[in-house]
N, C-alpha and C positions, 0 to 999 in steps of 0.2 A: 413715421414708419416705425411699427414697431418691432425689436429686432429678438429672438429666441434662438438659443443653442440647444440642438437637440444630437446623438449619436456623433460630439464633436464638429456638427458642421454650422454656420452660420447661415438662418433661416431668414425671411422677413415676410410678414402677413400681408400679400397685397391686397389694395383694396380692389370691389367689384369690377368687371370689367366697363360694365356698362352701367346707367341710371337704373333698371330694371331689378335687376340682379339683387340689390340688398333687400327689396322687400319681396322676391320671388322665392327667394330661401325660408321665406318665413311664411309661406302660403300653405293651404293644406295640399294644391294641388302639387307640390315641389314635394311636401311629407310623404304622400302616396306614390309618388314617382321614384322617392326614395326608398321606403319601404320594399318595393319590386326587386329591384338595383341589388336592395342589400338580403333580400329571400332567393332569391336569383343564386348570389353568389355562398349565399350560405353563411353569411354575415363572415366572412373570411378577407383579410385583405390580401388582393391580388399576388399583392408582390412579395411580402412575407410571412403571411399566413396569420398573423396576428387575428387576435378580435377586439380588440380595445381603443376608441375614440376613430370611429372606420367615417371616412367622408366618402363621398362620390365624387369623381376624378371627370370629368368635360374632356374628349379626347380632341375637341375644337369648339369656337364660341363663335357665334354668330350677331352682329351687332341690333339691339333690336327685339330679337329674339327670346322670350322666356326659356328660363331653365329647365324646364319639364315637357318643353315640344322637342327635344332631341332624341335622335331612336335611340332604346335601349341599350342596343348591340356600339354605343357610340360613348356610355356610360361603363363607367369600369369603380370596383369597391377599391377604396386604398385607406388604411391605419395614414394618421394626420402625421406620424416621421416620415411614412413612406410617399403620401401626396406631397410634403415639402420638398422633401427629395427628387420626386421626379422633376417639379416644376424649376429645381435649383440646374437639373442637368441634362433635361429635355428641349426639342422644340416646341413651339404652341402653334398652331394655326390658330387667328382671330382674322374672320373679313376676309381668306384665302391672303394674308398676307402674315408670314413668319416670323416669327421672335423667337430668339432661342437665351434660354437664362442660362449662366453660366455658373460653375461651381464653384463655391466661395469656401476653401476650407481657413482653418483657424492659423 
């Protein structure tokens, strides 16, 4: 696992949810789905308005499932401090079953 300090807090990169997932990030039809996402939002991230290193945020994962068959409105732009952060102090639905990560400060 590997572990990054970003804005004082303690990160870690998880890996893909699923088998899918690491090479659907890397498809054109995932680029083009991004692309939308982040024209959509104005290449703006959500939460603090940043534009700098902007990922797209899964507001749930479906096992299975590719990255780019989830509706838009279900995609959200986030700056990569602000997606670590959320997934550090949010819940996740995956599978209609909940995980919540908790916040790891220093």
């Amino acid at each position: 696992m590997n572990i990054i300090i970003k804005m004082g807090l303690i990160m870690s990169r998880r890996k893909p949810y699923n088998k899918y997932n690491l090479y659907d990030y890397r498809s054109n039809k995932w680029f083009k789905k991004r692309k939308v996402i982040l024209k959509r939002d104005e290449f703006t991230c959500a939460m603090c308005g940043d534009k700098e290193e902007l990922t797209i945020h899964h507001t749930y994962y479906e096992s299975g499932r590719h990255v780019w068959d989830y509706p838009n409105g279900t995609l959200k732009t986030f700056c990569r401090t602000c997606h670590d952060f959320y997934h550090n102090t949010h819940t996740t639905i995956r599978d209609r079953k909940i995980f919540t990560y908790t916040f790891k400060g220093l």
